[in-house]
VOBA-1610 file (N, C-alpha, C; in pm, whole numbers, padded with zeros to 5 digits, always signed):
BEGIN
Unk-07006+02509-07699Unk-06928+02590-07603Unk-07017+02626-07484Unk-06970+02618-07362Unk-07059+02682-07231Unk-07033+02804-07189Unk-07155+02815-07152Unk-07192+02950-07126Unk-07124+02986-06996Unk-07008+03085-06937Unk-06945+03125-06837Unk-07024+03187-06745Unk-07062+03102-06617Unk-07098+03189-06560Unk-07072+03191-06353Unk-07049+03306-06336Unk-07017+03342-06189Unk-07031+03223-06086Unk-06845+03188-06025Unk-06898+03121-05905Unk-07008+03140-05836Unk-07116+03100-05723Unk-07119+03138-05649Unk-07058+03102-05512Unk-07098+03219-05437Unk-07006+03216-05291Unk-07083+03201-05174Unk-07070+03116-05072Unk-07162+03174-04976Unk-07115+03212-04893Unk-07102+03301-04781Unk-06991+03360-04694Unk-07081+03367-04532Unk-07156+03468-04611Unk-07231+03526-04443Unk-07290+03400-04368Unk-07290+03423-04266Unk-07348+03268-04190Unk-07506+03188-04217Unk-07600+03288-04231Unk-07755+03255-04231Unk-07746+03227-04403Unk-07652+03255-04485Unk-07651+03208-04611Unk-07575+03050-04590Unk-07520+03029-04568Unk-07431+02933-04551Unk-07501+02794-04487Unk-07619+02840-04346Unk-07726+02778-04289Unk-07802+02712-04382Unk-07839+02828-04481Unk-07940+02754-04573Unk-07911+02686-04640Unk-07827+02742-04705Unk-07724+02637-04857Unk-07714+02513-04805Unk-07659+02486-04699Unk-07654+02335-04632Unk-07780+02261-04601Unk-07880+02351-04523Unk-08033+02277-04516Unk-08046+02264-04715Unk-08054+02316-04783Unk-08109+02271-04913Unk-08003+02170-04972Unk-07908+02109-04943Unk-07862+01978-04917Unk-07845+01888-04867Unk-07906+01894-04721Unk-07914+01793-04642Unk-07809+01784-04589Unk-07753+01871-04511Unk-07660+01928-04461Unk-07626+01981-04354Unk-07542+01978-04277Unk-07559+02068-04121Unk-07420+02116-04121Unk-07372+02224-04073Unk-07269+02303-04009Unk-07205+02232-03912Unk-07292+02223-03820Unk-07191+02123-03746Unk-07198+02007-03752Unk-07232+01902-03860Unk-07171+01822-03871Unk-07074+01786-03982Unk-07047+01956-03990Unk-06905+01952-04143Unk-06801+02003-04067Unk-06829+02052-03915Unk-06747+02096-03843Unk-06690+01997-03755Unk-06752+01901-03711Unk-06705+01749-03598Unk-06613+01672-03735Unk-06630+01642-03924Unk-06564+01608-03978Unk-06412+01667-03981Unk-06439+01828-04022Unk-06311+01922-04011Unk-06225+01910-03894Unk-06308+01881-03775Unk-06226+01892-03640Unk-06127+01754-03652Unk-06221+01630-03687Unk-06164+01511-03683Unk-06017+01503-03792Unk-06062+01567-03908Unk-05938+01537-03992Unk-05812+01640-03929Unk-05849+01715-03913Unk-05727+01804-03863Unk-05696+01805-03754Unk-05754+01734-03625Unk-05686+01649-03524Unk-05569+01519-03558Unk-05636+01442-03671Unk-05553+01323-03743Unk-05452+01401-03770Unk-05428+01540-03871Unk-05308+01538-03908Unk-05193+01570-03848Unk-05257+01633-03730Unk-05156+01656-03615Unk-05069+01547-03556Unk-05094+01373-03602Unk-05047+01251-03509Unk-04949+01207-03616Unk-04920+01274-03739Unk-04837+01258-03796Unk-04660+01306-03718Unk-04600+01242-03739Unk-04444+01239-03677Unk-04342+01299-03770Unk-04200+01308-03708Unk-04091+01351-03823Unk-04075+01219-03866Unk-04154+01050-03779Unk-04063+00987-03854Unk-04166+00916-03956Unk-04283+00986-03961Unk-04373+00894-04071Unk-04334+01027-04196Unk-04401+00904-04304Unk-04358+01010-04454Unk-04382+01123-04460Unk-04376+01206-04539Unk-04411+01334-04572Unk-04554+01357-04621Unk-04568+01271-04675Unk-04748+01298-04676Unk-04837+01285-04591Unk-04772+01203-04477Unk-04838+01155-04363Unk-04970+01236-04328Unk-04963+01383-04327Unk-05050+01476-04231Unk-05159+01455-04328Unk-05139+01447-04434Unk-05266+01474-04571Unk-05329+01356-04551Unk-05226+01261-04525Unk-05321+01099-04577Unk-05376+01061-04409Unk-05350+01147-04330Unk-05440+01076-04216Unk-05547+01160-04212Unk-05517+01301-04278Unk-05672+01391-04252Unk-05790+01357-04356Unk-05715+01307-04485Unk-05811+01246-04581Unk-05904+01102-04522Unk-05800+01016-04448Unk-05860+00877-04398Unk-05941+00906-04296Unk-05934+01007-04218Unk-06005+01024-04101Unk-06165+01122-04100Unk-06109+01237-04186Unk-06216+01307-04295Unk-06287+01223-04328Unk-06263+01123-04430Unk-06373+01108-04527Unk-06467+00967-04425Unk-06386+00913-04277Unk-06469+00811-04179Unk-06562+00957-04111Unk-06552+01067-04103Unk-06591+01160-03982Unk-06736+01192-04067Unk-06691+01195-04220Unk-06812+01239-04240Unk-06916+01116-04296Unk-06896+00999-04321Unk-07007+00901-04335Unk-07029+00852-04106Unk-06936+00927-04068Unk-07001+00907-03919Unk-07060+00982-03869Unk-07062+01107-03927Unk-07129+01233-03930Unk-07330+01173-03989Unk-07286+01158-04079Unk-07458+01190-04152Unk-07488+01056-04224Unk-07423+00944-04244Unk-07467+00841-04299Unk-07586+00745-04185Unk-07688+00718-04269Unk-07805+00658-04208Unk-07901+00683-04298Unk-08079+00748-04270Unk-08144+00720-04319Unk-08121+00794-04468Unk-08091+00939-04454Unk-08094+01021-04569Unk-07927+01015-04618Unk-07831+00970-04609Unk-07655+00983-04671Unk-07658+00852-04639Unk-07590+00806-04765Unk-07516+00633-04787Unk-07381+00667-04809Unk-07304+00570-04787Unk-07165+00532-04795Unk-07181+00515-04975Unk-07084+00570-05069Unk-07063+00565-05177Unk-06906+00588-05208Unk-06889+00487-05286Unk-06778+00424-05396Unk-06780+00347-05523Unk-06852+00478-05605Unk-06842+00499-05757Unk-06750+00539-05809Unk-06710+00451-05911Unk-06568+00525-05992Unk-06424+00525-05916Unk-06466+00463-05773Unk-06393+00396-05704Unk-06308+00473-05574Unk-06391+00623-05621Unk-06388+00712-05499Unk-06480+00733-05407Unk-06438+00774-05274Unk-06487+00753-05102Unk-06541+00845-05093Unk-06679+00894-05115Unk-06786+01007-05084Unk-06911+00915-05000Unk-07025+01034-04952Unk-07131+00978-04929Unk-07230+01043-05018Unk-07311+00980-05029Unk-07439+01031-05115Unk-07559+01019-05071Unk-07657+01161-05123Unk-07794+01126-05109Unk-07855+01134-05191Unk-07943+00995-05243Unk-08041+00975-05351Unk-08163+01087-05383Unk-08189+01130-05240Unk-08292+01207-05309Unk-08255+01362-05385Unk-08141+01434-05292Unk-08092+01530-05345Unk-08022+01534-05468Unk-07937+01398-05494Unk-07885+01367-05617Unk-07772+01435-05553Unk-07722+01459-05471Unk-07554+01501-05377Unk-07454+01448-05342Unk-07386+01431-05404Unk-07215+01359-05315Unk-07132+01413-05226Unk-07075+01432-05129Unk-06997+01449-05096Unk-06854+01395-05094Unk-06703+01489-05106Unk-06621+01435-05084Unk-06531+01468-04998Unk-06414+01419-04925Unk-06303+01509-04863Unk-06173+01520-04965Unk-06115+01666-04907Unk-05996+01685-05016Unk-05893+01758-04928Unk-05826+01767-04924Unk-05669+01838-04852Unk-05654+01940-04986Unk-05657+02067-04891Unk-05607+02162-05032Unk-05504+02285-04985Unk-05480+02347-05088Unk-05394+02454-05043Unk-05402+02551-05020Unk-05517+02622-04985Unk-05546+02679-04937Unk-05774+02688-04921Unk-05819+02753-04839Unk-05961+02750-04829Unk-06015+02908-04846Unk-06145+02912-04853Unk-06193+03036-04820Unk-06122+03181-04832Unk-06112+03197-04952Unk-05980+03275-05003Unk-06056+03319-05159Unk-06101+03462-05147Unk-06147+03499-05266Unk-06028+03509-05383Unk-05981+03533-05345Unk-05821+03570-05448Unk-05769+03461-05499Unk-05739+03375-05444Unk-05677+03208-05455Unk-05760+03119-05394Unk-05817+03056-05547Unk-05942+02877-05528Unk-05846+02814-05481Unk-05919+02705-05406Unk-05888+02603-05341Unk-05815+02500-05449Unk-05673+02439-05475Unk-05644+02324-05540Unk-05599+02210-05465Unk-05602+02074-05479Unk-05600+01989-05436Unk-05426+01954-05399Unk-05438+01906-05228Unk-05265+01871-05244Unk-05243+01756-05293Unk-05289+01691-05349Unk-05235+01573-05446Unk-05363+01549-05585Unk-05257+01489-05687Unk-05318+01505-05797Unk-05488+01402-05791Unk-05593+01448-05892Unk-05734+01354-05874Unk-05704+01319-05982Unk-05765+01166-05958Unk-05758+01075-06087Unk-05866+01078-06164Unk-05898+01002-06273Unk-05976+00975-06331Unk-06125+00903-06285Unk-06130+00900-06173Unk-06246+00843-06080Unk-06311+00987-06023Unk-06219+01047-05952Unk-06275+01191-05910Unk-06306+01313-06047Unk-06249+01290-06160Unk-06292+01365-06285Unk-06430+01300-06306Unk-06433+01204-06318Unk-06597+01142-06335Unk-06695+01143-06297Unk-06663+01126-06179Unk-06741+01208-06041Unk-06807+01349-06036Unk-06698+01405-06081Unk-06744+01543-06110Unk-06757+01638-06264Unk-06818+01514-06345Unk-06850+01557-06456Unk-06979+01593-06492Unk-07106+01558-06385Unk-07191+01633-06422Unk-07251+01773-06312Unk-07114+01841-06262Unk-07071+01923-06238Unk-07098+02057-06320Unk-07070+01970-06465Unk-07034+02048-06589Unk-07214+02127-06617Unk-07277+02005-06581Unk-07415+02140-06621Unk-07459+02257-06593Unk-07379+02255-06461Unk-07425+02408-06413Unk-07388+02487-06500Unk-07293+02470-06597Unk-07248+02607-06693Unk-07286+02532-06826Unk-07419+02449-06844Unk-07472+02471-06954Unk-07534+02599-07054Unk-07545+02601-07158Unk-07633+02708-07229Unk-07744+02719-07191Unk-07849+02835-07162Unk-07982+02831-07126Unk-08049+02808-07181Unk-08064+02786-07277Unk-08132+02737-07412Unk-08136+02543-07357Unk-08049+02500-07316Unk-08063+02345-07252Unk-08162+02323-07119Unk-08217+02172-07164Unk-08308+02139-07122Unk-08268+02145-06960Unk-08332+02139-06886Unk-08278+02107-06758Unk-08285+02025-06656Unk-08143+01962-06625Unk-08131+01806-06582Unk-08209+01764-06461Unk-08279+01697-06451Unk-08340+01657-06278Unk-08304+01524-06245Unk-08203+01475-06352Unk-08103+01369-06257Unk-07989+01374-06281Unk-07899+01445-06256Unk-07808+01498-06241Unk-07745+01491-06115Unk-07667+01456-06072Unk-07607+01444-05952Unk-07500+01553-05946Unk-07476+01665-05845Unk-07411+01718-05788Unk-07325+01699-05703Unk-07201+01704-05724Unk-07075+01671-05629Unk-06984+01779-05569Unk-06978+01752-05407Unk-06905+01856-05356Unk-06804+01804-05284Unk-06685+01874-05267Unk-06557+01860-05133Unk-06593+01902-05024Unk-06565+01873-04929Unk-06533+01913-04848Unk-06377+01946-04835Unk-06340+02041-04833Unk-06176+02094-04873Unk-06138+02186-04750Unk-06011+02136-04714Unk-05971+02172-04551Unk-05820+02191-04593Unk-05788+02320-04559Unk-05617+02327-04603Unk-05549+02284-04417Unk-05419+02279-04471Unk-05311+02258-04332Unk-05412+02307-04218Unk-05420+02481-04228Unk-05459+02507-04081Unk-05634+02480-04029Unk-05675+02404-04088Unk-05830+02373-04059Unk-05891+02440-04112Unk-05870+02562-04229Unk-05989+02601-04270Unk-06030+02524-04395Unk-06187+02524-04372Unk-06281+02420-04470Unk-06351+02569-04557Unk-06391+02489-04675Unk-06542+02514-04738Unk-06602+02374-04853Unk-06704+02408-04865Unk-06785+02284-04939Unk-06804+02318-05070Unk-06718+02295-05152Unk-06738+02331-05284Unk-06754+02229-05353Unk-06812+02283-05504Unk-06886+02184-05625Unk-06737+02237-05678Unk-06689+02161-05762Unk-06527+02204-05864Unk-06586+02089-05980Unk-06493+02136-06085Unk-06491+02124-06189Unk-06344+02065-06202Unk-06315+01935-06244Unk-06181+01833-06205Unk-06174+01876-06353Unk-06015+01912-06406Unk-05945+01883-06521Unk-05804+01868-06522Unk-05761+01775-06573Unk-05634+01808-06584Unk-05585+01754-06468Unk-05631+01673-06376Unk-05599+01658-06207Unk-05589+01702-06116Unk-05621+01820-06156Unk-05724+01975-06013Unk-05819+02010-06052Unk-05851+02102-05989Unk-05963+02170-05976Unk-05975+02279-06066Unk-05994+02269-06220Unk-06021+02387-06280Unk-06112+02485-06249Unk-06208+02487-06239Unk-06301+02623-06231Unk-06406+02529-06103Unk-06510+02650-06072Unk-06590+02605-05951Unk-06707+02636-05991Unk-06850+02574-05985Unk-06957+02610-05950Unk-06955+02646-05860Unk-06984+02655-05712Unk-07040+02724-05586Unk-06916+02631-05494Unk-06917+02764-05426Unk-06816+02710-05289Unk-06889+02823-05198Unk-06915+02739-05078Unk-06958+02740-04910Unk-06858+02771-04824Unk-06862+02894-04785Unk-06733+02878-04692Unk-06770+02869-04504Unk-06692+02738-04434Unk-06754+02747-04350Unk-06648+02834-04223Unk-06741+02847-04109Unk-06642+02953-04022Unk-06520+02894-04056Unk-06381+02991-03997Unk-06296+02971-03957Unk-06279+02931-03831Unk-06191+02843-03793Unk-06160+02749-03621Unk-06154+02856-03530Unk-06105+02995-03574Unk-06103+03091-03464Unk-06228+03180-03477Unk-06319+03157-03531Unk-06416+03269-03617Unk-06573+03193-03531Unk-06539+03005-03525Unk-06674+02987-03465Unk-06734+02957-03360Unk-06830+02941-03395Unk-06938+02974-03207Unk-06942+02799-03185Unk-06919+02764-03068Unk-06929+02584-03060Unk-07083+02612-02996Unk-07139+02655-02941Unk-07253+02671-02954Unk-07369+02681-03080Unk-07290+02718-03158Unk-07387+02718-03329Unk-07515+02836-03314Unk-07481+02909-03224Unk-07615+03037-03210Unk-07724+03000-03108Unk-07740+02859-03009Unk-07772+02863-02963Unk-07716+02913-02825Unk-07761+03016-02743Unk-07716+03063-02635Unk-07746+02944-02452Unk-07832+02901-02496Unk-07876+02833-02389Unk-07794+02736-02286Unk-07653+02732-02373Unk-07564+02668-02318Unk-07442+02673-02330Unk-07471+02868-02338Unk-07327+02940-02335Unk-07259+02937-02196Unk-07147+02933-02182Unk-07102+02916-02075Unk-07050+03046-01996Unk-07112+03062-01864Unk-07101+03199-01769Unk-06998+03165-01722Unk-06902+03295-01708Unk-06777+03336-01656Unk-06809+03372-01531Unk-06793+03352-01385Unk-06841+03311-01263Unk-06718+03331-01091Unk-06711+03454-01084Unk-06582+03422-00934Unk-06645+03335-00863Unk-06535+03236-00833Unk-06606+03183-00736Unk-06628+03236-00582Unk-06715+03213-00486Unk-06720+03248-00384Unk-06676+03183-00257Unk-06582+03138-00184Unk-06538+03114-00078Unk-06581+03142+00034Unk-06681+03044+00129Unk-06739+03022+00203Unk-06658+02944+00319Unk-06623+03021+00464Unk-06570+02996+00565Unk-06691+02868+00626Unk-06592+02759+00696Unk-06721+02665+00751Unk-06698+02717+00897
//
């Protein structure tokens, strides 16, 4: 039996900074993915299907982020026959997911369409984080996360635990700003933009 223990959360921003540097990770480039998929789902029509908005933010998501960070340190990966990227040295996957909601202490993130048996696999050694402490501890182990973006663009980067064809329980979820919450600058000021009357000069 495993030992239960506490999501964690990351919320505040300089937590959120780090959590991503100790994955090889950047903010904004989970933010140019988020922007990209939820631009896609907007080109959906009344006259394409009903899933349309999901399946263009998933197709466009999961190109934004191997265009995002794939090169020396993230590879293109399709194990088990699902579309993540990975890095060997961190032992990290990434994935994209359409969910129903994000960043929401009250209500976890579940997936809008069911995960198969490729994404349960994927995220089965997930399962160690809630090993007994008494167990040895894994150093090849691969860790797998979503990237999970509901309808209105909000994301976070969570590790989940697939059963059943959602998302049963979570190791750690990242929550990143909200679309109205962030700085496109990223904290650097140097190329904040001054609000300026202009001046009208008679020749």
């Amino acid at each position: 039996m495993y030992d239960m223990v506490p999501t964690l959360i990351y919320r505040e921003p300089h937590a959120v900074h780090r959590r991503l540097a100790e994955l090889g990770l950047t903010l904004e480039g989970l933010n140019k993915a988020r922007h990209v998929a939820l631009g896609a789902s907007t080109d959906a029509t009344d006259f394409h299907p009903a899933n349309a908005p999901g399946m263009f933010a998933y197709l466009h998501g999961t190109w934004a982020l191997r265009n995002e960070f794939c090169g020396e340190v993230w590879q293109k990966d399709t194990e088990h026959g699902v579309e993540a990227i990975r890095n060997d040295a961190a032992k990290v996957k990434v994935m994209f997911a359409n969910v129903d909601i994000a960043c929401n202490d009250e209500q976890p993130p579940k997936p809008r369409s069911r995960k198969g048996a490729g994404s349960e696999r994927a995220c089965q050694c997930n399962l160690f984080g809630l090993l007994p402490q008494y167990a040895p501890q894994q150093h090849d182990i691969w860790a797998t996360y979503y990237l999970m973006m509901d309808a209105d663009g909000v994301a976070e980067l969570t590790r989940p635990i697939i059963k059943g064809n959602t998302f049963s329980s979570y190791v750690e979820r990242i929550y990143l700003p909200k679309p109205d919450e962030m700085d496109v600058t990223d904290g650097n000021t140097e190329h904040d933009v001054v609000e300026m009357d202009p001046v009208v000069v008679r020749k």
